[in-house]
PDBQT receptor file of N, H, CA, C and O in Angstrom, charges set to zero:
ATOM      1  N   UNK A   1      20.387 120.016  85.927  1.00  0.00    +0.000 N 
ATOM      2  CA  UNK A   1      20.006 119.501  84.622  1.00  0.00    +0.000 C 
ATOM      3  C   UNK A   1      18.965 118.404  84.803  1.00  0.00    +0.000 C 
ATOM      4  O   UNK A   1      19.279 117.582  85.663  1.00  0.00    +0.000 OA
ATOM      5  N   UNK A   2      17.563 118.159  84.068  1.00  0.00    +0.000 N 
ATOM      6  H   UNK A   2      17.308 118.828  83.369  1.00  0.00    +0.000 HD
ATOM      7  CA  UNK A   2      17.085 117.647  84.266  1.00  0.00    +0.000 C 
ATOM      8  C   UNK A   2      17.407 116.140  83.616  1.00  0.00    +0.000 C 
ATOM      9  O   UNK A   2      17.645 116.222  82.411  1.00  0.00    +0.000 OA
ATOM     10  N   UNK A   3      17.469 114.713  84.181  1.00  0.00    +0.000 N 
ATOM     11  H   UNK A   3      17.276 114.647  85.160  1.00  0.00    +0.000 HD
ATOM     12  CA  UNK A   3      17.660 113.791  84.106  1.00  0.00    +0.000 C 
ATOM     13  C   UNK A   3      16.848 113.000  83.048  1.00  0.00    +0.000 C 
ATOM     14  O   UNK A   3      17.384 112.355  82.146  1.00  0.00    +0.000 OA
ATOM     15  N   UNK A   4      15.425 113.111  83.246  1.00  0.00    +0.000 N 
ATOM     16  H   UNK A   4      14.990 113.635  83.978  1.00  0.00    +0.000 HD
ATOM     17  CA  UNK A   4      14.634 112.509  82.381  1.00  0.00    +0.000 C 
ATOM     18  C   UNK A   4      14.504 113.901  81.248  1.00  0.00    +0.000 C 
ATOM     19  O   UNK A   4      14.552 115.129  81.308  1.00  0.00    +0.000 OA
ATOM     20  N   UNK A   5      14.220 112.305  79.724  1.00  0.00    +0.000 N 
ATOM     21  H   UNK A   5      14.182 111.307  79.675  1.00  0.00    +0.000 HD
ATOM     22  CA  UNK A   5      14.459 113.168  78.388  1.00  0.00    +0.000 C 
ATOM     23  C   UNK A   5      13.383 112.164  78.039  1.00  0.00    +0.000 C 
ATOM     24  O   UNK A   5      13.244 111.064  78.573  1.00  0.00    +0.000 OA
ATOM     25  N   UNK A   6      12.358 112.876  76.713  1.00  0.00    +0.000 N 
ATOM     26  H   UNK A   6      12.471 113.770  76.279  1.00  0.00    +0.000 HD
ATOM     27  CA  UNK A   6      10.811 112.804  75.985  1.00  0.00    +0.000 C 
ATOM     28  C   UNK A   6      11.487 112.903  74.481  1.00  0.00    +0.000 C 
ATOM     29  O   UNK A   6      12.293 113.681  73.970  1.00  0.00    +0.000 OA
ATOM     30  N   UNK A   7      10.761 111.726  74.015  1.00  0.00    +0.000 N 
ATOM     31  H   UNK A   7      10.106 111.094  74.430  1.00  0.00    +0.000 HD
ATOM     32  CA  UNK A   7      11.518 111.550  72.879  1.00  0.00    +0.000 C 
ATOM     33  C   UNK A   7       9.790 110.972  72.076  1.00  0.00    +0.000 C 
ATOM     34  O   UNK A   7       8.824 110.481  72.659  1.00  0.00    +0.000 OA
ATOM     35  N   UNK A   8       9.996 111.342  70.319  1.00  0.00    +0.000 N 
ATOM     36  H   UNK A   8      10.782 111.741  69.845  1.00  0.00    +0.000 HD
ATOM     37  CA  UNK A   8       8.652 110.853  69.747  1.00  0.00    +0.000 C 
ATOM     38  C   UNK A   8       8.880 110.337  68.675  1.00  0.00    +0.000 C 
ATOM     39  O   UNK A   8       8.983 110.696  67.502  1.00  0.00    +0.000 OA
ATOM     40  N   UNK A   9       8.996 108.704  69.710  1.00  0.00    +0.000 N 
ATOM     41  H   UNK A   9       8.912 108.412  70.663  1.00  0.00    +0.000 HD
ATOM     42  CA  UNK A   9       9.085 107.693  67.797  1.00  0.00    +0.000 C 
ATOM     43  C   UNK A   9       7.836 107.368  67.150  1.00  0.00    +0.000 C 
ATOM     44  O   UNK A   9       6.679 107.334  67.569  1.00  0.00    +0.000 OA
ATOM     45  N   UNK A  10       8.437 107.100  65.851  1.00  0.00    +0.000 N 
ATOM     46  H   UNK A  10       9.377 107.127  65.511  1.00  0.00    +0.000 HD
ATOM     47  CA  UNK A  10       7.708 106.776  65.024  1.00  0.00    +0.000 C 
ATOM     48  C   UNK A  10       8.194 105.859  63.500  1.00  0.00    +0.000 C 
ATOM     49  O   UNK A  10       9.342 106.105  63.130  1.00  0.00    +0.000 OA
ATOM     50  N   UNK A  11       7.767 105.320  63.040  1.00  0.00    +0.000 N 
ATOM     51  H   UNK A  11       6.834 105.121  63.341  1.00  0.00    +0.000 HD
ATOM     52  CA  UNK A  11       7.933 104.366  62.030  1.00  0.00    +0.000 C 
ATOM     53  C   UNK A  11       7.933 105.089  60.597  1.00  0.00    +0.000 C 
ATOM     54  O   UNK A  11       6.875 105.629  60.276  1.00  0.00    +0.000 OA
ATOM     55  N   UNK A  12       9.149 105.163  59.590  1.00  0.00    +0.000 N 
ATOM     56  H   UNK A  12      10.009 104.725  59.851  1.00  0.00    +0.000 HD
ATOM     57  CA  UNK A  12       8.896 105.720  58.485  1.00  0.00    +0.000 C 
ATOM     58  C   UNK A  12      10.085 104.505  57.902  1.00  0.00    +0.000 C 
ATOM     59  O   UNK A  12      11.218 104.124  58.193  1.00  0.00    +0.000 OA
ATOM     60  N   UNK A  13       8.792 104.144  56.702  1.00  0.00    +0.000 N 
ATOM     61  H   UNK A  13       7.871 104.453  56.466  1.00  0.00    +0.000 HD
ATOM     62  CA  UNK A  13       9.174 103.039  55.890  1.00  0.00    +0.000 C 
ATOM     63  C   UNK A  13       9.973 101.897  56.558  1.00  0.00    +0.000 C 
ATOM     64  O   UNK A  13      11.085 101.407  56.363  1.00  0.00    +0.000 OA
ATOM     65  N   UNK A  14       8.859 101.643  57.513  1.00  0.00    +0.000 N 
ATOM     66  H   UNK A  14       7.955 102.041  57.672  1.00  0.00    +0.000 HD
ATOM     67  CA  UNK A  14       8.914 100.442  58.318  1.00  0.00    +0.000 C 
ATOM     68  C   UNK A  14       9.749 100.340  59.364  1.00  0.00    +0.000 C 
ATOM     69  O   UNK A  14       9.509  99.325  60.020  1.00  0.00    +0.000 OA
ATOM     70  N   UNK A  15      11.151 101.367  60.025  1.00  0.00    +0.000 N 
ATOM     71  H   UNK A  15      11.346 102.190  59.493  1.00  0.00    +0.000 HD
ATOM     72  CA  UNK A  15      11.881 101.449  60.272  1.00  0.00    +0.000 C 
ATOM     73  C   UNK A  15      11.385 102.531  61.569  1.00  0.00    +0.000 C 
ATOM     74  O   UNK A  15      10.652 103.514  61.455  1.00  0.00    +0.000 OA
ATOM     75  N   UNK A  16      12.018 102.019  62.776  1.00  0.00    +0.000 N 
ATOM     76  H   UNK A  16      12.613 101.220  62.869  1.00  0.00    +0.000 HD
ATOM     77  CA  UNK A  16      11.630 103.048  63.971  1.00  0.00    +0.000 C 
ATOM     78  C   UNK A  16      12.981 104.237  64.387  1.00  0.00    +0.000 C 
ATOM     79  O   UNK A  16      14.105 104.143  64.880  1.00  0.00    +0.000 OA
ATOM     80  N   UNK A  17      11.939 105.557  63.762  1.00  0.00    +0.000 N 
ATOM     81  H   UNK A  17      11.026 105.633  63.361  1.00  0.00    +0.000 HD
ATOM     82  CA  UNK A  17      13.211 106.652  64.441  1.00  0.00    +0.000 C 
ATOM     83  C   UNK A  17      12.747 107.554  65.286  1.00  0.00    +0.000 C 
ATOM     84  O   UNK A  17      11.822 107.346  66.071  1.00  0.00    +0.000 OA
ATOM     85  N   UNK A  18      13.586 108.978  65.126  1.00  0.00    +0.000 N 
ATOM     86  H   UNK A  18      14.338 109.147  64.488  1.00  0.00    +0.000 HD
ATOM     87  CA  UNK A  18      12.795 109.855  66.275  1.00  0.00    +0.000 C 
ATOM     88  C   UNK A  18      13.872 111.171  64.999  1.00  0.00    +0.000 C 
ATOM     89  O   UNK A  18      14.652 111.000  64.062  1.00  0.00    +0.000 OA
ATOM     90  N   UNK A  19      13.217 112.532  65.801  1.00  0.00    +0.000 N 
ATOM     91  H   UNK A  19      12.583 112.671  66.562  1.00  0.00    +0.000 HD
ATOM     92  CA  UNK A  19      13.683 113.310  65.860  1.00  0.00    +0.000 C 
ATOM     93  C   UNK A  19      13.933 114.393  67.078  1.00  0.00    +0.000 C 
ATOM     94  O   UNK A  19      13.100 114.579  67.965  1.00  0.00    +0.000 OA
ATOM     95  N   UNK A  20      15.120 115.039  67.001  1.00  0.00    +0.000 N 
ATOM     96  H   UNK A  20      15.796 114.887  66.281  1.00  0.00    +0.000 HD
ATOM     97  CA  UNK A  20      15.399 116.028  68.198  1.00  0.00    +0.000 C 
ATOM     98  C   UNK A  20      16.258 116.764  67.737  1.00  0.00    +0.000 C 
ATOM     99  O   UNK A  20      17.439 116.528  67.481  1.00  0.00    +0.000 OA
ATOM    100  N   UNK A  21      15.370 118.125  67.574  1.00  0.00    +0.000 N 
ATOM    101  H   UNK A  21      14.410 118.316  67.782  1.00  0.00    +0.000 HD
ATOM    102  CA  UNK A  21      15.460 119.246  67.568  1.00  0.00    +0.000 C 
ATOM    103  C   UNK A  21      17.273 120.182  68.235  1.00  0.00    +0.000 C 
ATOM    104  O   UNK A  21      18.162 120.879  67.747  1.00  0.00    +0.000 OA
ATOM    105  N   UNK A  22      16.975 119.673  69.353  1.00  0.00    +0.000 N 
ATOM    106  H   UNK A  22      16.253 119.107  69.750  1.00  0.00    +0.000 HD
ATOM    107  CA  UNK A  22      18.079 119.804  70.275  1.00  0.00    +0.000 C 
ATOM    108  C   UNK A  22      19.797 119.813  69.944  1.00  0.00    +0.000 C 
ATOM    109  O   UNK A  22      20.670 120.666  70.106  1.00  0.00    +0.000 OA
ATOM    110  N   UNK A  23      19.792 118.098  69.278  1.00  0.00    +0.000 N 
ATOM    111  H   UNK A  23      19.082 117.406  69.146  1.00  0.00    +0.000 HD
ATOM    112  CA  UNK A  23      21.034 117.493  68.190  1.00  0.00    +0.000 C 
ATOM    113  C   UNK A  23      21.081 117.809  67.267  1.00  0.00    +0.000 C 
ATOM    114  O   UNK A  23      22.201 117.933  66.771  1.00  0.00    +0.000 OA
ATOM    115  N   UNK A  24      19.898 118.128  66.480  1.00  0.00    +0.000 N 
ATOM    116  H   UNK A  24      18.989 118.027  66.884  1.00  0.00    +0.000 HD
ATOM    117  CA  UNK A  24      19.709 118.456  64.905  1.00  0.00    +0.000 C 
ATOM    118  C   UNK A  24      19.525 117.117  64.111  1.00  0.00    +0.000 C 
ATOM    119  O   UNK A  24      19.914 116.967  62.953  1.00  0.00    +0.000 OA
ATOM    120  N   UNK A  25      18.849 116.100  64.907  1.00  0.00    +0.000 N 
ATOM    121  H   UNK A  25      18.533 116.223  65.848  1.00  0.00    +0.000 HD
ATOM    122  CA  UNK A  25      18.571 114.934  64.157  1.00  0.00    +0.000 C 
ATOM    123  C   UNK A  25      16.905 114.573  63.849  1.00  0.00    +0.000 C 
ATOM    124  O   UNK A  25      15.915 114.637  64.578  1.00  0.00    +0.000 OA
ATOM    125  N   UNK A  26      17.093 114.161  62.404  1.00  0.00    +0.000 N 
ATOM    126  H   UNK A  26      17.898 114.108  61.812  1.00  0.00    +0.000 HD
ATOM    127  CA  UNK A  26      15.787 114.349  61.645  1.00  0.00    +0.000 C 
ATOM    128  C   UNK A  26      15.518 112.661  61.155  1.00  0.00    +0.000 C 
ATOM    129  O   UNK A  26      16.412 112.007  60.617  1.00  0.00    +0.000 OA
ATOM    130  N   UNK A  27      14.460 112.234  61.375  1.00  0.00    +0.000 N 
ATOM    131  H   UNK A  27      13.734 112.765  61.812  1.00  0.00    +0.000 HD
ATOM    132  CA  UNK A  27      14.291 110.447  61.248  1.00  0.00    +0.000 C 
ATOM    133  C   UNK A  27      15.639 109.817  61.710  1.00  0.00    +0.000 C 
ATOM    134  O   UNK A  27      16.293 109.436  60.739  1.00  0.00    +0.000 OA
ATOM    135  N   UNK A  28      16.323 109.568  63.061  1.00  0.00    +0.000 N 
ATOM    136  H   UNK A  28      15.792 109.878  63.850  1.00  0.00    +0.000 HD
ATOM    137  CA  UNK A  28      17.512 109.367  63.208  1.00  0.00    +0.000 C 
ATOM    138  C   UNK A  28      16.908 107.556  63.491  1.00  0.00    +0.000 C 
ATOM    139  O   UNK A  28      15.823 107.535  64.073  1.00  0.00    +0.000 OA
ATOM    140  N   UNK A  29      17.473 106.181  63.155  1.00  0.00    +0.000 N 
ATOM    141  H   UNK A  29      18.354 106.197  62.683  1.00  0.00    +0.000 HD
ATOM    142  CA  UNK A  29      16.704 105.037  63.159  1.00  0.00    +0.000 C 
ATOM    143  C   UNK A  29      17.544 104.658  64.631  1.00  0.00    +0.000 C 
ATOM    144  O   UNK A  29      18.748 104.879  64.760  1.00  0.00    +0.000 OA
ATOM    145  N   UNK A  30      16.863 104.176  65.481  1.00  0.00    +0.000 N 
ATOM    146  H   UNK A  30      15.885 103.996  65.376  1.00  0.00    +0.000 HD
ATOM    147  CA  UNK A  30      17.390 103.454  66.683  1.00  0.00    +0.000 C 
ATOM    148  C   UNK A  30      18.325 101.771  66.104  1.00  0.00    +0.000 C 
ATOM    149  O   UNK A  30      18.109 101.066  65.118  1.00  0.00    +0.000 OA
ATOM    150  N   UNK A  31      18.960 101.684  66.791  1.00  0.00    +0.000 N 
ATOM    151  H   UNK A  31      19.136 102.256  67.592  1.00  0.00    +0.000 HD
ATOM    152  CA  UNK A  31      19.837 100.761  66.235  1.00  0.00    +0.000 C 
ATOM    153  C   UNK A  31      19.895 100.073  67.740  1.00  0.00    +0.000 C 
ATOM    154  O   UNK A  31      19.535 100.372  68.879  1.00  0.00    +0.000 OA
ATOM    155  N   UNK A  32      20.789  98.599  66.843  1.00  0.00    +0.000 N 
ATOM    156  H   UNK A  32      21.081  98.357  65.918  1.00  0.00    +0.000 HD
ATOM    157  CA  UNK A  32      21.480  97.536  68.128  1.00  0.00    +0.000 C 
ATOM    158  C   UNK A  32      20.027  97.150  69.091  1.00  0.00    +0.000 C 
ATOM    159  O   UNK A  32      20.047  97.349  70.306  1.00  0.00    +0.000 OA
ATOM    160  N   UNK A  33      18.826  96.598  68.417  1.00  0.00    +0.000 N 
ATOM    161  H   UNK A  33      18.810  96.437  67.430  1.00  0.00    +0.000 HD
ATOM    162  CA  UNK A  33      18.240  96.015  68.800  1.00  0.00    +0.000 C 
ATOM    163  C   UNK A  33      16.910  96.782  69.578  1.00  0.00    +0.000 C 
ATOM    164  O   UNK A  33      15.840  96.235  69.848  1.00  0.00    +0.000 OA
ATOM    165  N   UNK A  34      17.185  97.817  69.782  1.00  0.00    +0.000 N 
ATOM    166  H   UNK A  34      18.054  98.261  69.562  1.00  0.00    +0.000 HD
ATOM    167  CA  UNK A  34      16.381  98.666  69.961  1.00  0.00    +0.000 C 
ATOM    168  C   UNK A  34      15.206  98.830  69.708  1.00  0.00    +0.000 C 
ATOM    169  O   UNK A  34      14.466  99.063  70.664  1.00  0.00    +0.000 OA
ATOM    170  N   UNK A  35      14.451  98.749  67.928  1.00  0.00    +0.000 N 
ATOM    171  H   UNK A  35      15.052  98.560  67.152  1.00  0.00    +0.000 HD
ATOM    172  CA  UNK A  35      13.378  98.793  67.212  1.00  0.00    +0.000 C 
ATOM    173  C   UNK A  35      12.976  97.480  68.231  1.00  0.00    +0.000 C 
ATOM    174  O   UNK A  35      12.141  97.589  69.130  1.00  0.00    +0.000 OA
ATOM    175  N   UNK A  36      13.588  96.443  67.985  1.00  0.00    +0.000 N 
ATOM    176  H   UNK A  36      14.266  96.354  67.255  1.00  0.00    +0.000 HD
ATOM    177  CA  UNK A  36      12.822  95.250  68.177  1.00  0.00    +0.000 C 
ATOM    178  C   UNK A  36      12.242  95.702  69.974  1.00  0.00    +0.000 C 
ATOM    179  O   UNK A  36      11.056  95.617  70.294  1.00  0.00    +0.000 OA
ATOM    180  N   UNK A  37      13.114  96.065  70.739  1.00  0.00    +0.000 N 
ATOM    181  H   UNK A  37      14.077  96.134  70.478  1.00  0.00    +0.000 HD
ATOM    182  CA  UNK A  37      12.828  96.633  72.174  1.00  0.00    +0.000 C 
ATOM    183  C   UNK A  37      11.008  97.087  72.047  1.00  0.00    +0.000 C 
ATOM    184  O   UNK A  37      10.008  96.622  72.594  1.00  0.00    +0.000 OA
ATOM    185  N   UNK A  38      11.248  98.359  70.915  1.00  0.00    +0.000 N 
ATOM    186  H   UNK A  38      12.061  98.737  70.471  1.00  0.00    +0.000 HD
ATOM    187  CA  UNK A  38       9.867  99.368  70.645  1.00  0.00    +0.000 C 
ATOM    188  C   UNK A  38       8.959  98.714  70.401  1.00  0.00    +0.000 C 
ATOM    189  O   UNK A  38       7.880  98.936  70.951  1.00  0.00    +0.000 OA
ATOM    190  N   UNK A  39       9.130  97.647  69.448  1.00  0.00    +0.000 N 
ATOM    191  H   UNK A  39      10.006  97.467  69.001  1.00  0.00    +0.000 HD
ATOM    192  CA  UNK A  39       7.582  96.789  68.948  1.00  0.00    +0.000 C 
ATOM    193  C   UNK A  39       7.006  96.135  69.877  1.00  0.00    +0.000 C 
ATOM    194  O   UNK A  39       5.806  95.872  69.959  1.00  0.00    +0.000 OA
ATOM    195  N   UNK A  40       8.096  95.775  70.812  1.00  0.00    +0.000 N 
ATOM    196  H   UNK A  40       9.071  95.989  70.746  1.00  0.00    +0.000 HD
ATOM    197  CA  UNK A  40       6.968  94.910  72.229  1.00  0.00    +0.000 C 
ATOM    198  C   UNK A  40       6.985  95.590  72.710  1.00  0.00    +0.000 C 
ATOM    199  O   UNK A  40       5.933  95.354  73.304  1.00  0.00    +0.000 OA
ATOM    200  N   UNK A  41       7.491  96.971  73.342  1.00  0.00    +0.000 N 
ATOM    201  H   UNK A  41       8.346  97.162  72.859  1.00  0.00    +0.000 HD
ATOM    202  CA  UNK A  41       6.680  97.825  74.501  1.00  0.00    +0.000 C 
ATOM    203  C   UNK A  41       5.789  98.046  73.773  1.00  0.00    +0.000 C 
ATOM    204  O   UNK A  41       4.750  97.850  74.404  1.00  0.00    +0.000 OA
ATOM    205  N   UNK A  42       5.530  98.427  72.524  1.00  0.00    +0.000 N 
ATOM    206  H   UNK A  42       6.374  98.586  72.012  1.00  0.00    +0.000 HD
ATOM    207  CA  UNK A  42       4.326  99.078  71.830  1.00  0.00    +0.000 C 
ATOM    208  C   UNK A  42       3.381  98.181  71.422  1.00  0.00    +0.000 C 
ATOM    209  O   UNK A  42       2.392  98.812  71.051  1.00  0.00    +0.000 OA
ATOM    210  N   UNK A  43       3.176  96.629  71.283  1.00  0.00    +0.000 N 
ATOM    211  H   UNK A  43       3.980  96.116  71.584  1.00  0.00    +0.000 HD
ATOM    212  CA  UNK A  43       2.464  95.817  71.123  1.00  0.00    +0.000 C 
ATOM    213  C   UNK A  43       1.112  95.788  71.040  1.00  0.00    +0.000 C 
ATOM    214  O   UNK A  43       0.334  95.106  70.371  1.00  0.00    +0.000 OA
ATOM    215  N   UNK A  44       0.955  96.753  71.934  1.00  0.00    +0.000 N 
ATOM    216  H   UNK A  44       1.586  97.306  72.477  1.00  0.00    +0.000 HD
ATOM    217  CA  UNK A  44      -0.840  96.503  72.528  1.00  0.00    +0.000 C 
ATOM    218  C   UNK A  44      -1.551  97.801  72.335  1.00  0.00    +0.000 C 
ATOM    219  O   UNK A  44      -2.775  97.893  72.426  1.00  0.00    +0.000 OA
ATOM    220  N   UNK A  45      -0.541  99.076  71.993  1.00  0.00    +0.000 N 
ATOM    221  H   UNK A  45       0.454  99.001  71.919  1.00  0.00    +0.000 HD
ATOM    222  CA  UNK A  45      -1.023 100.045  71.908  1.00  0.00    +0.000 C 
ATOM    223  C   UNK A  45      -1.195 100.944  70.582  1.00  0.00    +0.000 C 
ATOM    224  O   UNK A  45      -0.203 101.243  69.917  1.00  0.00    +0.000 OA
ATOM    225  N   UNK A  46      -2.644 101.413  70.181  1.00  0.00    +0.000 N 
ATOM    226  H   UNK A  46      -3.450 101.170  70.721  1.00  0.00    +0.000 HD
ATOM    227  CA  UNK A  46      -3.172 101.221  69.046  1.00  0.00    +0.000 C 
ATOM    228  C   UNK A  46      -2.597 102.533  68.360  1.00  0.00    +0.000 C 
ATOM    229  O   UNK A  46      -2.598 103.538  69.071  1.00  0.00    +0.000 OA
ATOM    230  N   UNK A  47      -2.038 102.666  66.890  1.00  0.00    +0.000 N 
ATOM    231  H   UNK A  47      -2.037 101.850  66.313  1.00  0.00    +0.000 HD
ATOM    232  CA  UNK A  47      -1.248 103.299  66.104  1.00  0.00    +0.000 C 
ATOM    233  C   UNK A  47      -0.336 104.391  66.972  1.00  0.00    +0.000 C 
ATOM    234  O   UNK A  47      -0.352 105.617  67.086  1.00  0.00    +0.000 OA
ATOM    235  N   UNK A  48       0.733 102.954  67.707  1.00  0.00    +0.000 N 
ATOM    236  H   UNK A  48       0.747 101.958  67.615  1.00  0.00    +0.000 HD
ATOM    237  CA  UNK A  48       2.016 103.655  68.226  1.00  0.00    +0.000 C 
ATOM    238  C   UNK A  48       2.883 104.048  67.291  1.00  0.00    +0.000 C 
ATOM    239  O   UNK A  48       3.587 105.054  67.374  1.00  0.00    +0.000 OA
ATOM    240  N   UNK A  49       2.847 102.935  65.988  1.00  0.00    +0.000 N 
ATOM    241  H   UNK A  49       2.275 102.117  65.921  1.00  0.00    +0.000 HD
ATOM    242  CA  UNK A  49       3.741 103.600  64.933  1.00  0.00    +0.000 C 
ATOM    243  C   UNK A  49       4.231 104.601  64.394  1.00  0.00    +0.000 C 
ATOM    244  O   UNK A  49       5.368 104.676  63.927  1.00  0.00    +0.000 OA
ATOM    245  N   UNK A  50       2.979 105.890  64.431  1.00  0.00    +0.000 N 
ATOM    246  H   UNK A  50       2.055 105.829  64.810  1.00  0.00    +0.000 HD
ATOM    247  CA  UNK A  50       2.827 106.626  63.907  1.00  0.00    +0.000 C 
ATOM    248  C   UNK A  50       2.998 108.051  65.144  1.00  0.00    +0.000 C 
ATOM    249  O   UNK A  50       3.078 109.233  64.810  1.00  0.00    +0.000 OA
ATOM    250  N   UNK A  51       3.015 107.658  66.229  1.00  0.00    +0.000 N 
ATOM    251  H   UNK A  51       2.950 106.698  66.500  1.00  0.00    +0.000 HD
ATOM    252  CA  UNK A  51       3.604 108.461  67.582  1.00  0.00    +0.000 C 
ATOM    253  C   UNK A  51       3.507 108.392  68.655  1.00  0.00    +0.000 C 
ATOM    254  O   UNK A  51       2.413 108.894  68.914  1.00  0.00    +0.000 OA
ATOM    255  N   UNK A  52       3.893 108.123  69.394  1.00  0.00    +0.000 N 
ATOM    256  H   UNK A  52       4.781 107.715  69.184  1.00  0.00    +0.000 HD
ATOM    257  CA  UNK A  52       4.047 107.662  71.025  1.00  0.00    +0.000 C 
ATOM    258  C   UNK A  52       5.050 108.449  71.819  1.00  0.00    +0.000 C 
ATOM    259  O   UNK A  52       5.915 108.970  71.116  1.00  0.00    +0.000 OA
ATOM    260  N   UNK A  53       5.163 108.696  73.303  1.00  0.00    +0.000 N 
ATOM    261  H   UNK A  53       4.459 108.273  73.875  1.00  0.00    +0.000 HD
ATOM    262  CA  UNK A  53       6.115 109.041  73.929  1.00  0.00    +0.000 C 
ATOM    263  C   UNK A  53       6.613 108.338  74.938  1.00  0.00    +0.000 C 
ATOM    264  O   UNK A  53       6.045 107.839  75.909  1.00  0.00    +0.000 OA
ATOM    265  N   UNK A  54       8.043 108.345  74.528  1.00  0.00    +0.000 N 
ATOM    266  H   UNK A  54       8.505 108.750  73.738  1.00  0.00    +0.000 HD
ATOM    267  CA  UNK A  54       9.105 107.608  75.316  1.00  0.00    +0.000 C 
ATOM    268  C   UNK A  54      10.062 108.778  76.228  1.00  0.00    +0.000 C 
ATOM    269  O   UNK A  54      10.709 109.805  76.024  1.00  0.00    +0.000 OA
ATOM    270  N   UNK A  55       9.660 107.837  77.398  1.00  0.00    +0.000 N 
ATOM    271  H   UNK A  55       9.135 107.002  77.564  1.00  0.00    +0.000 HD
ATOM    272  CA  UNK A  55      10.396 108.853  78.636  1.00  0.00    +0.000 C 
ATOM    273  C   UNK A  55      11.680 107.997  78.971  1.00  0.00    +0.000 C 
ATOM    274  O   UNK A  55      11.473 106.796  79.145  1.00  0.00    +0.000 OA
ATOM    275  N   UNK A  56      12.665 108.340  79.058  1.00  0.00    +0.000 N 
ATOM    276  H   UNK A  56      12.833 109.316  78.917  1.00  0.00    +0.000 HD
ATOM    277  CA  UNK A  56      13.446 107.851  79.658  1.00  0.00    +0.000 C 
ATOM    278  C   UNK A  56      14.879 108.298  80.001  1.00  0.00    +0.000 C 
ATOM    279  O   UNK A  56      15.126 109.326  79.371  1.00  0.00    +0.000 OA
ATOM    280  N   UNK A  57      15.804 107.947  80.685  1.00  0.00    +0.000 N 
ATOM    281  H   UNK A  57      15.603 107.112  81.196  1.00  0.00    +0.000 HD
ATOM    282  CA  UNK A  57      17.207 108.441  81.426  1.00  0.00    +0.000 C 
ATOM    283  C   UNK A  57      18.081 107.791  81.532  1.00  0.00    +0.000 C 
ATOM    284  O   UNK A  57      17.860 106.585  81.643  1.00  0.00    +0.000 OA
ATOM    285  N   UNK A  58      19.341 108.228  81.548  1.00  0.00    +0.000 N 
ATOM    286  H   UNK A  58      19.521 109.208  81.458  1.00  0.00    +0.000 HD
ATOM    287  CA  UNK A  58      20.863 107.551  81.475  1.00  0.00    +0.000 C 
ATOM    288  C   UNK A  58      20.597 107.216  83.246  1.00  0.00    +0.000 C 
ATOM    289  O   UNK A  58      20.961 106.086  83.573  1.00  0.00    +0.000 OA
ATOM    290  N   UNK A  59      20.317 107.628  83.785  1.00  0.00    +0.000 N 
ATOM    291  H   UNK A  59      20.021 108.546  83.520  1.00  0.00    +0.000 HD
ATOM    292  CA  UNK A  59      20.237 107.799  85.224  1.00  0.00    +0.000 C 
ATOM    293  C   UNK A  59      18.628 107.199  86.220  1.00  0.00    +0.000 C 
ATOM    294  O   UNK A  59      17.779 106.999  85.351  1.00  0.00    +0.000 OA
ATOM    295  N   UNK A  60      18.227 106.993  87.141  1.00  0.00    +0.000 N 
ATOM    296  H   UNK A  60      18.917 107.156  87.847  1.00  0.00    +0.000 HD
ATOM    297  CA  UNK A  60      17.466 106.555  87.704  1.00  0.00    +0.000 C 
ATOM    298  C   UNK A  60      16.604 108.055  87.878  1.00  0.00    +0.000 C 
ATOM    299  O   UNK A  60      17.067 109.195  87.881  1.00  0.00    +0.000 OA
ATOM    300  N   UNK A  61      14.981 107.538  88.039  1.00  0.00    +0.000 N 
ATOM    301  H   UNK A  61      14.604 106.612  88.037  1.00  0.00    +0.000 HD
ATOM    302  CA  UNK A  61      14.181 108.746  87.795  1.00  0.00    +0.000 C 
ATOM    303  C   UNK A  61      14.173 109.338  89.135  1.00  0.00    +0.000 C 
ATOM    304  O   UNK A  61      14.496 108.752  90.168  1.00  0.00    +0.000 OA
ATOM    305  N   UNK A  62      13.775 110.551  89.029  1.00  0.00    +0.000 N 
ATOM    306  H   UNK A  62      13.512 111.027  88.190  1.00  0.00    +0.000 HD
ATOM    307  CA  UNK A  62      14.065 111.119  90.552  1.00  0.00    +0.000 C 
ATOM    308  C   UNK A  62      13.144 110.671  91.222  1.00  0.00    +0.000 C 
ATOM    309  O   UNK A  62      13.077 110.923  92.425  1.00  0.00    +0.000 OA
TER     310      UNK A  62
């Protein structure tokens, strides 16, 4: 099973979510501090709001 998972947030009505296909979740909002996490990785990079990709794993990358 592959470890690393690609995920594509984005901001709807100000609020950062994602969707995946996979779960069946549609604008699902990241919670517990999270958004705030997204706005500074995304800080510098120009209309992340609107879509960016986030790589990441429960586990260390291979």
């Amino acid at each position: 099973m592959n470890a690393i998972r690609v995920i594509h947030p984005y901001k709807q009505l100000g609020v950062w979510v994602f969707d995946d296909e996979k779960g069946g979740l549609v604008q699902e909002p990241f919670v517990s501090g999270a958004d705030v996490i997204i706005d500074r990785m995304v800080a510098g990079i120009p209309n992340a709001d609107e879509d960016f990709a986030l790589i990441f794993s429960g586990r260390p990358f291979p």
